[in-house]
C-alpha positions, -999 to 999 in steps of 0.1 A, spaced: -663 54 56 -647 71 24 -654 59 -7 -679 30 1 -693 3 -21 -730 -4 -7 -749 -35 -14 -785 -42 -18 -780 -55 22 -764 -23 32 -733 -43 36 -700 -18 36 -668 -27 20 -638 1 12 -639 10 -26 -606 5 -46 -598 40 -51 -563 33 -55 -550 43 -91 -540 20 -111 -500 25 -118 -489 54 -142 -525 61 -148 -542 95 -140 -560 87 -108 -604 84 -113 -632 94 -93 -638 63 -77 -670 49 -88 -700 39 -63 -712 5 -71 -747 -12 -68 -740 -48 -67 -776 -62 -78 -762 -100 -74 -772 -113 -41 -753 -139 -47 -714 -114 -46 -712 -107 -16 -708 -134 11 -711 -170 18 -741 -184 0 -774 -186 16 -760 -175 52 -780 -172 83 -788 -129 78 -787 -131 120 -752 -144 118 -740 -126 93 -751 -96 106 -738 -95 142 -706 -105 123 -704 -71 107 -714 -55 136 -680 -73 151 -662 -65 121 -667 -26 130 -653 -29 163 -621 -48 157 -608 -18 145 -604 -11 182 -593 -39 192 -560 -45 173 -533 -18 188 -510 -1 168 -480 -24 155 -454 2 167 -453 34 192 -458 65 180 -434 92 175 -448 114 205 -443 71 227 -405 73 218 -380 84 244 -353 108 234 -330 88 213 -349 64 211 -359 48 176 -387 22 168 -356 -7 165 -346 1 201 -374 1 221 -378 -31 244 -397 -59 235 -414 -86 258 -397 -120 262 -419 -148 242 -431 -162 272 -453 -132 274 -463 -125 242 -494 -136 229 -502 -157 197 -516 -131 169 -548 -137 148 -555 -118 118 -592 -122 97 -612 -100 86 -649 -103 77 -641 -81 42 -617 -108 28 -650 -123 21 -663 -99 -6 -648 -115 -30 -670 -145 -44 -688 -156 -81 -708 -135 -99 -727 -159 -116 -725 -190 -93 -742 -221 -104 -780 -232 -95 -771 -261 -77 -755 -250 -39 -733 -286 -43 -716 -270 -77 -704 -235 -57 -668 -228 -65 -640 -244 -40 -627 -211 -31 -658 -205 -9 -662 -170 5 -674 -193 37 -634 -207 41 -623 -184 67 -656 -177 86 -656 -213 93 -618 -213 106 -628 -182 128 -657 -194 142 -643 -224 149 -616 -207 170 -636 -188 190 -660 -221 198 -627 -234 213 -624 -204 235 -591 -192 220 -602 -164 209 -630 -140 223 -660 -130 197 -693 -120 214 -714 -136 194 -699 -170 205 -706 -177 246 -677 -192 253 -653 -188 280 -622 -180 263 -583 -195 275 -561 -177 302 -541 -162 272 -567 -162 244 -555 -152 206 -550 -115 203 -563 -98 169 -543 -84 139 -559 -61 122 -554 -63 84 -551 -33 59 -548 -30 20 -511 -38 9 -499 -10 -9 -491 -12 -50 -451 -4 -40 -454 -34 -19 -473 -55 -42 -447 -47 -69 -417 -61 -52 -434 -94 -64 -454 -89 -94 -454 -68 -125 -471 -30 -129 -492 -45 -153 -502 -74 -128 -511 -48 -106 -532 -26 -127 -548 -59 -142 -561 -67 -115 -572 -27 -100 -590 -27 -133 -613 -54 -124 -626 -29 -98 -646 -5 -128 -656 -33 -146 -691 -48 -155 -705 -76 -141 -711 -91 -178 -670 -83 -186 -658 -96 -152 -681 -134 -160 -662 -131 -195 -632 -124 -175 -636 -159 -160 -634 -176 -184 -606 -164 -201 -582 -171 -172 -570 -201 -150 -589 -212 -124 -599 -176 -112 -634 -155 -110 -636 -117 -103 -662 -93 -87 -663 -53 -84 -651 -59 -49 -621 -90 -56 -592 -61 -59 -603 -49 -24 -606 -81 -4 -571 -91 -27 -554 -59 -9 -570 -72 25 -556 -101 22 -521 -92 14 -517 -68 38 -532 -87 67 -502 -111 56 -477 -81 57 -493 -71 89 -494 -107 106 -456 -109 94 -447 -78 108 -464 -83 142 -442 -111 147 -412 -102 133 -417 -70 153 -422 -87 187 -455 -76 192 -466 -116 191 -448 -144 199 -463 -162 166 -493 -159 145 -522 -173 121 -540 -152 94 -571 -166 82 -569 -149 52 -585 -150 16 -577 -147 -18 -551 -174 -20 -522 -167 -31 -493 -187 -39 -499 -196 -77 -501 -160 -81 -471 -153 -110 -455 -123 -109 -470 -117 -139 -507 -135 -138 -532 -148 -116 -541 -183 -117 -552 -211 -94 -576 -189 -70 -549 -164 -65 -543 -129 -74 -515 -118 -53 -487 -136 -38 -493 -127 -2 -466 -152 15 -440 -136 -11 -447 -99 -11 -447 -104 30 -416 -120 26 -397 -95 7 -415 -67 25 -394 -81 57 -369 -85 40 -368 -47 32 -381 -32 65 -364 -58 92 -329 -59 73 -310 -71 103 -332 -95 121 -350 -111 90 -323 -115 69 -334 -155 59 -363 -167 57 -382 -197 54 -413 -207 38 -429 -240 43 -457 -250 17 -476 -277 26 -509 -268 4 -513 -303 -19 -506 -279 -46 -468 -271 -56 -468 -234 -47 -452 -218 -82 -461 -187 -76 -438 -185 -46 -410 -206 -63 -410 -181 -90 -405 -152 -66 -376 -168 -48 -357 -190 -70 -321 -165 -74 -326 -152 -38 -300 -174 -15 -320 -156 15 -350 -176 13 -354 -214 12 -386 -219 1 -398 -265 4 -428 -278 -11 -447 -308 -3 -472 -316 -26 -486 -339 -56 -473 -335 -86 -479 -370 -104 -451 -366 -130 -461 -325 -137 -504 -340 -142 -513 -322 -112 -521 -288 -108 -502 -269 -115 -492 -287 -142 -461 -292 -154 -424 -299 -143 -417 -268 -119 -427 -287 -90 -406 -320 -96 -375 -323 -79 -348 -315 -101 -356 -275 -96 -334 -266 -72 -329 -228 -78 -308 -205 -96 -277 -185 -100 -270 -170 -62 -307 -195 -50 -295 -229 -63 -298 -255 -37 -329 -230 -20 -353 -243 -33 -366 -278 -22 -395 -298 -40 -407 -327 -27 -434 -342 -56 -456 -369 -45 -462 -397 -76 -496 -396 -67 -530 -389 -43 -535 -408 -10 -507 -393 11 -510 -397 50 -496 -383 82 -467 -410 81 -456 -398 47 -459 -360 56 -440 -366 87 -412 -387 70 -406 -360 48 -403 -337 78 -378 -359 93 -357 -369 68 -356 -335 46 -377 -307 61 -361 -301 98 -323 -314 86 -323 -287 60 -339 -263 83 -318 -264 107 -290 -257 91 -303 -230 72 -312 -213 107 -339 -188 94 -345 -156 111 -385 -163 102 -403 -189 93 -434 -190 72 -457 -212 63 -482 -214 31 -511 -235 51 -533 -250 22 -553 -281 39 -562 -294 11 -540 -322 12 -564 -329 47 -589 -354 53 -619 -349 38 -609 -326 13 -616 -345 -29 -599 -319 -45 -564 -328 -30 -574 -362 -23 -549 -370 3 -555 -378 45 -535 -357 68 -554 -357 98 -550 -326 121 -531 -341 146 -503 -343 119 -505 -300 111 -503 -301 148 -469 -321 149 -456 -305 115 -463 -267 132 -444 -276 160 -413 -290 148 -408 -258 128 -413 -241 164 -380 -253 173 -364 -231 150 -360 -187 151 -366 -184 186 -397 -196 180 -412 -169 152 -438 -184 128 -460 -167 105 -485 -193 96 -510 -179 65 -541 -197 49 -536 -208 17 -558 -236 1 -584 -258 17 -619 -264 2 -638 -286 25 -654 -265 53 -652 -293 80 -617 -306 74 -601 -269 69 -618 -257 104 -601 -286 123 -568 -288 105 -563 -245 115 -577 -253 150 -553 -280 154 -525 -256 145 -528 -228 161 -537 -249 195 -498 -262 191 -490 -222 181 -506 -215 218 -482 -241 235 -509 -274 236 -485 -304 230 -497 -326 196 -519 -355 203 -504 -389 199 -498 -401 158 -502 -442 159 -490 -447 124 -456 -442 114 -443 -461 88 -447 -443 53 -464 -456 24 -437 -473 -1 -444 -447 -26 -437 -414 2 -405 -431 13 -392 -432 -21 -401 -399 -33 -386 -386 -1 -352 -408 -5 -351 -392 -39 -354 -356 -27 -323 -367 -1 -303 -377 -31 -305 -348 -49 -304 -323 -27 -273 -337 -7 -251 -320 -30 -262 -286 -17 -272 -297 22 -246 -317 36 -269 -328 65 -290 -349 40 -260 -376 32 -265 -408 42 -243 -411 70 -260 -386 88 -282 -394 114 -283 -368 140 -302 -334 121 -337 -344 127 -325 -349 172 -309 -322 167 -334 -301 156 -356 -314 186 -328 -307 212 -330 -274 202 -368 -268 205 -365 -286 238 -334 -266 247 -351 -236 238 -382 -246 263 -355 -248 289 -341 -218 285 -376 -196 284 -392 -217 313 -364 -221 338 -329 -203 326 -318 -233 320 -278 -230 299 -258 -253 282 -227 -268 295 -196 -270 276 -183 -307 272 -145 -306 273 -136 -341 254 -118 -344 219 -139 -375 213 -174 -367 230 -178 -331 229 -192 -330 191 -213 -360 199 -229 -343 228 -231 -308 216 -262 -288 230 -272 -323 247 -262 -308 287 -279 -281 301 -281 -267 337 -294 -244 360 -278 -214 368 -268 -226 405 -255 -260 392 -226 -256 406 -232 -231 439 -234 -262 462 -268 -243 481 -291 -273 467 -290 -304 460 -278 -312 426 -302 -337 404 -283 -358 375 -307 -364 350 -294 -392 326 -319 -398 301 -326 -409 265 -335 -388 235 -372 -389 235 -375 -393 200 -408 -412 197 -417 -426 167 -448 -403 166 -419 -376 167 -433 -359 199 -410 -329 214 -414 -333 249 -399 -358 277 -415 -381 301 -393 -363 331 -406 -330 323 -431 -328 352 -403 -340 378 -376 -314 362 -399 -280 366 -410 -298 401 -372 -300 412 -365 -267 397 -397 -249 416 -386 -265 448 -351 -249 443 -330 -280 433 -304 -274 409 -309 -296 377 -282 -311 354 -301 -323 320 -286 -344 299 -300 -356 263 -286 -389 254 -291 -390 210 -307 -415 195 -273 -423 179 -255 -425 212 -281 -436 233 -295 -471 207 -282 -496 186 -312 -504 163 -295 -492 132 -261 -512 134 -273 -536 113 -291 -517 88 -257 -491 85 -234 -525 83 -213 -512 107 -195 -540 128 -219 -548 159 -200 -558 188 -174 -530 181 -201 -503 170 -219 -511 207 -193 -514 229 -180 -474 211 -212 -462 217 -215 -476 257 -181 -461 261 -191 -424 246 -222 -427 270 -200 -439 300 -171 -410 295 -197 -384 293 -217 -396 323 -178 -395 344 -169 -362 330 -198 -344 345 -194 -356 377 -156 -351 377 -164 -317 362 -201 -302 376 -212 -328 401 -187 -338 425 -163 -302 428 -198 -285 445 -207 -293 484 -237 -307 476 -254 -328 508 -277 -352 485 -278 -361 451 -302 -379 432 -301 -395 397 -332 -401 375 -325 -421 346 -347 -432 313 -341 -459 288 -303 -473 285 -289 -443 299 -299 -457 328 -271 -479 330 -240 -454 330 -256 -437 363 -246 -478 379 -217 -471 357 -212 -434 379 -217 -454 413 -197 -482 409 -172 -458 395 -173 -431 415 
């Protein structure tokens, strides 16, 4: 290895050799590191961590080249035109490496209960806890691994062009300096910043870090993998563009952002980025507040501008600027104590409105579980189950393409199942069940607020509208369709329906051939009130399909489909019901005028759920 910094373990890490920024370039130096302690995990089984690196040295031939080579081209052909697998084949990407780990205290304190948060142990206890569960396969773990197991990213060191289309030169070279410095000018170092500690080897596992975001970005943004985790370390989103603070020395959601942004100009035009670390990610706010390209949303405490950050930059009223205003969505909790109910609330009523009608190329999310369960420095109780449902709500949106990157998190436990839970719903695992729905008094409010502010700029979040959230969860269900079974939509021909039941009718390709039967599925919107994304029929829909039945599926919205909210609009009730019956009942005629009864069909059979059940008697006693 060129340019190695060696340990008193024998341990092997790539030097910074980098020069800093209009700076003659220096011999890079070879560095004893005579603290046990900064290097690693604290007190780590030697066994474990051993056979770890041994792994470590063989990833590098595991992870295949993001893009052919020049000599894999076909004449004419460039890197943008080669074909790339549909997402039902692609894999789900994982990017870690063991490195990212180099960077820990240099004088940590006596007692192991006062170690820094930002534990060096963070994202060994996320990997090993994937490969327990079989999703990804590490020799050192004997475990059978999934039919389609996670396959690896391998991460490099960002460039400095690359980390400078975030932050400053003199970020950059700040921060490359570290890399000469003594261990007695690095603990002073400390202390003179915010919430950050250096090493000799915190620039190099800083560059890991970014880049394996870059990389993890581009893999999926690429095609290579259908989505993607990277368990990655330093942190990264309080990172200024001009100062580290907060853990985090580069901004690796934000430079991997704008490095898409400059390499994928046509298919990663917009983006969003999700941040859902209990901290209000400033870092990234600062990077994208004028860019109308990116919507970047926060959820996280803020307790009038006491919480860390600190401050008013993460309350509600910053909305953007110039050509960004109305991209940039804050949503400040008053307080600690947030659960699932208020998370997914906030999803609901802002996050997936707004996100659908931004309709991102890419989506990102800055995954600090700190707000988990468990976890005393956020103080909050997500459970895993809720990540789970969150990640796959924002599944329904870019064909699927999510970049999901580690961010905060501090207690070992809690972070291990919160990432496991995730990228179990990246694979395709449906969320577990979520009991409690109701958000606290205090969520509901803050998130009310958000909606009143931001209407001005999103439409979608007015008060009379009711249909983004479904909407959003037709079109992950729609999308489902499509990739499992071919399944298209069918154009609804009615002045007063067809806006109503936009994207709600799909079909197989042979709906209308007459050479199967021809199943009318009349069903409601399965919109739980745990928020689930999947139907009850689904198992008698790919049974019908398999057997060579053609299928017309129909999505009855929750607007349409109940009347729970008359009263609570003050709309008039027997007029508002009997509209709604009679949308239902001229829909459920115009397809069989229309689809159903024009093919030669021998037998046809209905299934219906919930009050749509009533307009298939409505069809019979009709028709």
């Amino acid at each position: 290895m060129n340019g190695s910094i060696i340990d008193g373990r024998g341990l092997m890490a790539p030097t910074t050799d980098i020069p800093l920024l209009s700076q003659p370039k220096e011999r890079p130096r070879q560095l004893l590191l005579d603290n046990p302690h900064a290097v690693g995990p604290y007190q780590m089984d030697q066994h474990m961590e051993n056979r770890e690196l041994d792994m470590n040295n063989r990833m590098e031939s595991l992870a295949a080249p993001f893009s052919p080579s020049d000599d894999e081209l076909l004449d004419g052909e460039s890197e943008s035109t080669v074909p790339v697998a549909h997402p039902k084949l692609l894999a789900t990407g994982l990017c870690y490496d063991i490195r990212m780990r180099y960077h820990s205290e240099l004088d940590p304190p006596k007692q192991r209960l006062d170690f820094h948060p930002e534990d060096p142990r963070r994202i060994y206890h996320i990997y090993r806890a994937l490969c327990q569960a079989g999703l990804y396969k590490d020799p050192q773990f004997n475990v059978s691994t999934i039919e389609k197991p996670l396959e690896r990213i391998q991460a490099r060191n960002a460039t400095a062009s690359e980390i400078c289309l975030v932050h400053t030169v003199n970020h950059y070279n700040f921060v490359a300096s570290t890399a000469a410095m003594t261990n007695e000018s690095l603990i002073h170092l400390e202390r003179m910043h915010d919430s950050i500690y250096f090493n000799p080897l915190t620039f190099a596992s800083a560059l890991l870090s970014t880049g394996g975001a870059i990389e993890t970005s581009k893999a999926v943004v690429g095609g290579r993998v259908k989505n993607a985790i990277a368990v990655i370390r330093p942190p990264g989103h309080h990172a200024e563009c001009n100062r580290p603070m907060g853990f985090c020395l580069f901004d690796n959601v934000s430079i991997a952002a704008k490095v898409c942004q400059a390499d994928y100009p046509e298919t990663c035009r917009k983006i969003l980025i999700l941040d859902w670390d209990v901290h209000h990610g400033n870092g990234i706010q600062q990077a994208f507040e004028q860019d109308p390209n990116v919507l970047y949303i926060s959820i996280h405490v803020h307790d009038d501008g006491n919480f860390y950050p600190l401050g008013p930059y993460g309350d509600h009223m910053h909305c953007g600027a110039a050509a960004g205003l109305g991209k940039n969505i804050n949503i400040p909790w008053p307080t600690k104590g947030m659960g699932d109910s208020d998370y997914l609330y906030a999803f609901q009523q802002v996050v997936m409105p707004v996100a659908y009608d931004f309709n991102p190329d890419l989506k990102r999310v800055a995954a600090g579980f700190d707000a988990a369960v468990g976890d005393q420095l956020g103080g909050c109780f997500v459970t895993p189950t809720c990540y789970a449902h969150m990640t796959h709500m924002l599944m329904s949106l870019a064909n699927g393409k999510l970049v999901v990157c580690l961010e905060g998190g501090y207690n070992l436990a809690s972070i291990s199942k919160s990432a496991l839970a995730v990228t179990r719903t990246l694979l395709g695992e449906p969320p577990d069940r979520i009991e409690e729905t109701r958000p606290t008094k205090s969520g509901a409010a803050t998130v009310d607020m958000v909606r009143m502010y931001q209407r001005r700029f999103w439409p979608c979040l007015a008060s009379d509208s009711k249909i983004s959230t479904q909407d959003a969860i037709r079109a992950y269900q729609k999308q489902q369709l499509r990739d499992d079974f071919d399944m298209m939509e069918l154009a609804v021909f009615r002045e007063r329906i067809s806006k109503s039941f936009k994207h709600q009718v799909l079909a197989t390709y042979h709906h209308q051939t007459g050479q199967n039967p021809n199943i009318g599925r009349l069903t409601d919107a399965e919109l739980a009130n745990n928020n689930e994304q999947y139907d009850t029929l689904s198992l008698y829909r790919e049974w019908a399909i398999t057997a060579g039945f053609a299928v017309i599926d129909v999505n009855f919205p929750n607007h349409i489909a109940n009347t729970d909210d008359i009263d609570e609009l003050n709309l008039d009730k027997d007029y508002e019901n009997a509209k709604r019956i009679a949308e239902r009942n001229e829909l459920a005629i115009y397809l069989w005028e229309n689809y159903i009864e024009l093919n030669e069909s021998t037998a046809i059979f209905f299934v219906g759920v919930g009050s749509p059940a009533k307009e298939i008697i409505h069809i019979l006693n009709n028709r």
